[in-house]
C-alpha positions as CSV (number, residue, x, y, z in Angstrom):
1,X,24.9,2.7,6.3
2,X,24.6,5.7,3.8
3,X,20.9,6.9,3.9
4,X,21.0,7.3,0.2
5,X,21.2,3.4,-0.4
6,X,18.0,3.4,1.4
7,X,16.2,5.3,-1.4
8,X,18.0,3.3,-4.0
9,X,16.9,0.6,-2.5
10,X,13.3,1.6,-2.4
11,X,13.1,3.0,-5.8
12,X,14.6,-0.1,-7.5
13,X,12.8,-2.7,-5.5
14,X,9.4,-0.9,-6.5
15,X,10.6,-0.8,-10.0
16,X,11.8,-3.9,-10.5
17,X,14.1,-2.5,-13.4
18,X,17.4,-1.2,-12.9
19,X,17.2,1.8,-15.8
20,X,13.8,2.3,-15.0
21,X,14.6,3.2,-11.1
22,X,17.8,4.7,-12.5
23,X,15.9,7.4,-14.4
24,X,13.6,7.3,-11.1
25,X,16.2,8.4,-9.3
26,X,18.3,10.3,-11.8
27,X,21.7,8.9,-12.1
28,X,22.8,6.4,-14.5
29,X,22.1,2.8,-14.0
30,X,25.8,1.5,-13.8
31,X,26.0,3.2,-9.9
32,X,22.6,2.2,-9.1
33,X,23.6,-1.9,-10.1
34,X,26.7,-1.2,-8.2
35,X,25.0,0.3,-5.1
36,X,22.7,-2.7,-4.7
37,X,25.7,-5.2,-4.8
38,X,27.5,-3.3,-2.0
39,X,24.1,-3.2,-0.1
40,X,23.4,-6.7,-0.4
41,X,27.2,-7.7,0.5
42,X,26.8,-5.1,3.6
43,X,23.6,-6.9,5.2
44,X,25.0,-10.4,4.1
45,X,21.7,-11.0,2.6
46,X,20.3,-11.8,-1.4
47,X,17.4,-9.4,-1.8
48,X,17.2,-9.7,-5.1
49,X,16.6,-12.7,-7.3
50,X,18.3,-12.6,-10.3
51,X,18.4,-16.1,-11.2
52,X,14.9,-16.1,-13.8
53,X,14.4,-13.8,-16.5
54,X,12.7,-11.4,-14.4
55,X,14.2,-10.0,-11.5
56,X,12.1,-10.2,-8.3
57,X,12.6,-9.4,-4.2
58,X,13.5,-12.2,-2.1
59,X,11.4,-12.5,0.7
60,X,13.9,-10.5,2.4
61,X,14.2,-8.4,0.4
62,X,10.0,-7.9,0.7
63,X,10.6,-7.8,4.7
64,X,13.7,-4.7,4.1
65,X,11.5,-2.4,1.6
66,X,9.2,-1.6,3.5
67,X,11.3,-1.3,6.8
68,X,13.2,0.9,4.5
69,X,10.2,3.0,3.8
70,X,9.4,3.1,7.8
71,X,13.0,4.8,8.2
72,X,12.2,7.1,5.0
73,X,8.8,8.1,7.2
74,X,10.5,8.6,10.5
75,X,12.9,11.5,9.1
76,X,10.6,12.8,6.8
77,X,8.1,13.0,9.7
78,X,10.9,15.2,12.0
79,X,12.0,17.3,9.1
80,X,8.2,18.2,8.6
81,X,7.2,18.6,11.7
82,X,11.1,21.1,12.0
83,X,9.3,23.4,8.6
84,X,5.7,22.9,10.2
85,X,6.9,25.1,13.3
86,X,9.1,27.1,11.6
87,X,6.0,28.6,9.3
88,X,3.6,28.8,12.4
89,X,1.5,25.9,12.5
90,X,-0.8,25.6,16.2
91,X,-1.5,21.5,15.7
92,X,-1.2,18.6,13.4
93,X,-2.3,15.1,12.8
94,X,-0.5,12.1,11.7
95,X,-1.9,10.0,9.4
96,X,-0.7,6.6,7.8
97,X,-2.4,4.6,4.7
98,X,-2.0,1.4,3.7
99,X,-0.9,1.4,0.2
100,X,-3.7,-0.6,-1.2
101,X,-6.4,1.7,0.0
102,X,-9.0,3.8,-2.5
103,X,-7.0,6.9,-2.5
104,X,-9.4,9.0,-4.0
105,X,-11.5,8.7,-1.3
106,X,-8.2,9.5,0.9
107,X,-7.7,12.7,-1.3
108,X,-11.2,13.9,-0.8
109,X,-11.0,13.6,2.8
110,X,-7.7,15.4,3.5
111,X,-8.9,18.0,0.7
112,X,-11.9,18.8,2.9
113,X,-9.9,19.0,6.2
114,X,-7.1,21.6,4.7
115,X,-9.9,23.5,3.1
116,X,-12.1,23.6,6.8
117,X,-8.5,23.9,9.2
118,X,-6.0,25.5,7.2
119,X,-4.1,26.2,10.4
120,X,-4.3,22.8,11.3
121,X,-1.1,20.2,9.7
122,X,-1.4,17.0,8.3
123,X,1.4,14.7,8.0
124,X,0.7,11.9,5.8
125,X,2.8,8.4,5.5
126,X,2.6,5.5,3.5
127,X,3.0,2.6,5.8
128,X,1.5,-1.2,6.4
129,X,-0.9,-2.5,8.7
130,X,1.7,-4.1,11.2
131,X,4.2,-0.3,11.1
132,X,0.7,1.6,12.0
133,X,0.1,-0.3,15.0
134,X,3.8,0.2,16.3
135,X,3.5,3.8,15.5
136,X,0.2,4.3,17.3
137,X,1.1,2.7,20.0
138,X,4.8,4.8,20.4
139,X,2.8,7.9,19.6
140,X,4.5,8.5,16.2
141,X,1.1,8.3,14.7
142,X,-2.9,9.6,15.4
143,X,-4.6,7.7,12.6
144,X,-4.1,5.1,10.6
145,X,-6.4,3.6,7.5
146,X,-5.5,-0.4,6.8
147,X,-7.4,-3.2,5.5
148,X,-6.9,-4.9,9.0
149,X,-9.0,-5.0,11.9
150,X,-6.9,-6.9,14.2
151,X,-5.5,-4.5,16.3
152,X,-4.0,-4.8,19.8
153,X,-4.9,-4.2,23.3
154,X,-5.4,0.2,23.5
155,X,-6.4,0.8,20.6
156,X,-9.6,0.9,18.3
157,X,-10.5,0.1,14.9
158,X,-13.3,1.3,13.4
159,X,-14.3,0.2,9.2
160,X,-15.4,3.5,7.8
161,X,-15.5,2.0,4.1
162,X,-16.6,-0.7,1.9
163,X,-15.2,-0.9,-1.7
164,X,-15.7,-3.4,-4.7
165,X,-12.7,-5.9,-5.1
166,X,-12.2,-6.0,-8.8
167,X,-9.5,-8.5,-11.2
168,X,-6.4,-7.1,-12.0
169,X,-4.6,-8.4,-15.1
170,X,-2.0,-7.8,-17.7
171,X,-2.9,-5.6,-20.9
172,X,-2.9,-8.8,-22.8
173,X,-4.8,-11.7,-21.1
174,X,-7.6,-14.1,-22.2
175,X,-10.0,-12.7,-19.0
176,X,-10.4,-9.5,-21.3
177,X,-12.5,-10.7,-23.4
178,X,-14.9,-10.7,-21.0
179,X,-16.9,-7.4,-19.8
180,X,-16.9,-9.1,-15.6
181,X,-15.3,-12.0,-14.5
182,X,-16.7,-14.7,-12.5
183,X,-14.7,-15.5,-9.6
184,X,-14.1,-19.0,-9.9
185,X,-12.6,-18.1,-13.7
186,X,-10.3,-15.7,-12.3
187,X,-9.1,-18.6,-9.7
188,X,-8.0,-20.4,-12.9
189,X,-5.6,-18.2,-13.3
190,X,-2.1,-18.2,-11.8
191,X,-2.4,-15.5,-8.5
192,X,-0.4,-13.0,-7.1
193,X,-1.1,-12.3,-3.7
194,X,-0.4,-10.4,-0.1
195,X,2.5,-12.2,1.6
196,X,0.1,-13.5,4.8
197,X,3.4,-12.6,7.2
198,X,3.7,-9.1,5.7
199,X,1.3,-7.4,8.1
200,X,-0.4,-5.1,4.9
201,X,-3.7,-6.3,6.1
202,X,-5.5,-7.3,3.2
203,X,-4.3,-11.2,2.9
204,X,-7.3,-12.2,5.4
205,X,-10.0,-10.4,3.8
206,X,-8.9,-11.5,0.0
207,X,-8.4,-14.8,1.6
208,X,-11.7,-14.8,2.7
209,X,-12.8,-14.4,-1.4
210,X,-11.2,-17.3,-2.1
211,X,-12.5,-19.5,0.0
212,X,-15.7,-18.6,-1.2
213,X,-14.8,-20.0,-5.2
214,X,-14.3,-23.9,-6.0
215,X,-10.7,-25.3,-6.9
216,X,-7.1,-24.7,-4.9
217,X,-5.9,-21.3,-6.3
218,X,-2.1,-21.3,-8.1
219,X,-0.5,-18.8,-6.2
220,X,2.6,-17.8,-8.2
221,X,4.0,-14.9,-5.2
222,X,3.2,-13.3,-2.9
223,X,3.9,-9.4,-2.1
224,X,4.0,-7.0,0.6
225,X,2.8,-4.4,-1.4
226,X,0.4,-3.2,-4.1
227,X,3.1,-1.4,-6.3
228,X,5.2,-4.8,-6.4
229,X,1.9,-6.8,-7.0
230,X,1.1,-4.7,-9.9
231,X,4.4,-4.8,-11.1
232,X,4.5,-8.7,-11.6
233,X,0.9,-8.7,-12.9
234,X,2.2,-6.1,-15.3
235,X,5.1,-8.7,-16.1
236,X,2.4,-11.7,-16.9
237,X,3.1,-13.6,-13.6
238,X,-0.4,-13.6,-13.0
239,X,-3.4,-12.0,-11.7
240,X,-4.0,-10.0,-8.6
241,X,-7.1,-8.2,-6.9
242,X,-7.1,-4.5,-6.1
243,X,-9.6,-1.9,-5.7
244,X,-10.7,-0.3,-8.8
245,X,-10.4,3.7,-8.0
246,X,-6.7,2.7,-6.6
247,X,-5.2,0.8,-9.4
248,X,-6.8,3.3,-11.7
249,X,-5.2,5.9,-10.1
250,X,-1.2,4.6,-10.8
251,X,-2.2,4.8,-15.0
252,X,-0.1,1.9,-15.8
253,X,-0.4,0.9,-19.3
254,X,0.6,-2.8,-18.8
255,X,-2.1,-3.6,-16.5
256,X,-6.3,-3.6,-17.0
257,X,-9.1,-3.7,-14.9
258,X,-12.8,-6.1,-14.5
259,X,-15.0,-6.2,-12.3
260,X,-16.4,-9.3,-10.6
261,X,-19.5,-10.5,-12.1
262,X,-22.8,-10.5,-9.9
263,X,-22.5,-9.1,-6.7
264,X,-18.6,-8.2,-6.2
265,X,-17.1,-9.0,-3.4
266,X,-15.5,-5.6,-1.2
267,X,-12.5,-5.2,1.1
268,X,-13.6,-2.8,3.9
269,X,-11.2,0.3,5.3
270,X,-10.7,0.3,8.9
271,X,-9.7,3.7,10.4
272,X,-7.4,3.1,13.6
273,X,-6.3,5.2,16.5
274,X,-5.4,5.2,20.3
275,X,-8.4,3.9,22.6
276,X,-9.7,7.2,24.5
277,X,-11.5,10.7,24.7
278,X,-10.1,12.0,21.1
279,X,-8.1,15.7,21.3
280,X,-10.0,18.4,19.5
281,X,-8.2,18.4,16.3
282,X,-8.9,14.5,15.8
283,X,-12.6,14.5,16.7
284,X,-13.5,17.1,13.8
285,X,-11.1,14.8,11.5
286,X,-13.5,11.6,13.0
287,X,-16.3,14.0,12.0
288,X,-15.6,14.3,8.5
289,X,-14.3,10.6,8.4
290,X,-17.9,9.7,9.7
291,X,-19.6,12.3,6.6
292,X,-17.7,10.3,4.4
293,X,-19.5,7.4,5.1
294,X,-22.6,8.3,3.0
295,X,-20.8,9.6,0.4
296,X,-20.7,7.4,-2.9
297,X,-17.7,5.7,-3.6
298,X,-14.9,7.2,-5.8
């Protein structure tokens, strides 16, 4: 398999939107269509459905993203780590974040740790819950940040965050009107959810809001990550739940924001690594992980 129909791949089923991954990706839209029909034909599997207005992944399709984007990490990671040496650098740390993490308070953590150890690399992947936990166990990885305690046996998760879950709908929806939205409101709403067998590692804890409202939620579909969640929201599927500061960040015009009236429920970070005495390098990054914890939120 070409590894260029790996990043077509990834760019259109983000996008949802063959001319906009096209322009994504630079080449006209006619190759890209074409590309994804000889991909699909090559695995013997549909992982796009085409048969509604609005094209959406299969769950297989779901399942091959973001194994696509593990491959994408792995040789990004060795071409890296090939430049890293070549310029002189003593050490580094791998890190990997769940996409639907605050990244600003990501950002202000690996700011700090380039400004105090220059010397010192950081590699930085996007990968779910379930692809950390194979990398930290192979030693591809040092740290991981999910929205998943349930790790296995040798290593250790830690939460090192709390954030506010807010309502995340499209530009034009009736829950606008309103400044906050009571939960059991927003659970009259058609949902779009984390997929529970995708590993991201937010399904149980958002689960866990709504058992807490009255009614059995519509769940429309269900994603494996938050790009493809807001996409679908964007498209007037339905609603989703994100953190604020993260869904802020993306600036997408075809999405808005409210928080949860009263007291909000929060998804907590968990930082994950290998059980053990920590190498130097990671016990100054645990350091400033552990400063972070009183600092206010993003």
């Amino acid at each position: 398999m070409e590894f260029r129909l790996l990043r077509y791949f990834i760019a259109t089923a983000e996008e949802l939107h063959l001319a906009r991954a096209a322009e994504r990706l630079g080449i006209e839209q006619s190759p890209l269509s074409r590309a994804m029909r000889d991909l699909e034909r090559l695995l013997e599997v549909r992982l796009f459905d085409r048969s509604c207005r609005q094209t959406r992944l299969t769950w297989a399709g779901q399942v091959f993203l973001e194994e696509c984007k593990r491959v994408i990490a792995t040789v990004d990671q060795a071409v890296q780590a090939t430049k890293a040496a070549a310029l002189g650098y003593q050490g580094y740390l791998r890190i990997a974040i769940c996409d639907s993490l605050a990244q600003p308070r990501i950002a202000a953590l690996l700011a700090s740790s380039r400004e105090e150890e220059p010397e010192l690399e950081i590699r930085v992947f996007e990968l779910p819950f379930s692809q950390q936990l194979i990398g930290l166990h192979n030693n591809l990885l040092d740290v991981g940040f999910a929205l998943s305690d349930a790790v296995s046996e040798g290593l250790v998760a830690e939460a090192v965050w709390t954030d506010p879950l807010s309502v995340v709908v499209p530009a034009r929806h009736p829950l606008l009107e309103h400044s906050e939205v009571e939960l059991n409101d927003a659970l009259k709403c058609p949902l779009v959810l984390c997929h529970p067998e995708s590993g991201s590692g937010c399904h149980h804890q958002i689960q866990a809001v709504l058992d807490a409202g009255t009614g059995t939620p519509k769940v429309v579909d269900r994603v494996t990550s938050l790009g493809v969640m807001l996409t679908l929201v964007g498209a007037g599927y339905g609603i989703g739940f994100g953190i604020a500061s993260q869904v802020k960040s993306l600036q997408r015009a075809d999405i808005a924001i409210r928080p949860f009236a009263g007291a909000p429920p929060a998804l907590n970070t968990y930082l994950l690594r290998r059980r053990g005495e920590p190498a130097e390098a990671m016990k100054r990054f645990l350091q400033r992980v552990e400063a972070t914890k009183t600092s206010p939120s993003p």
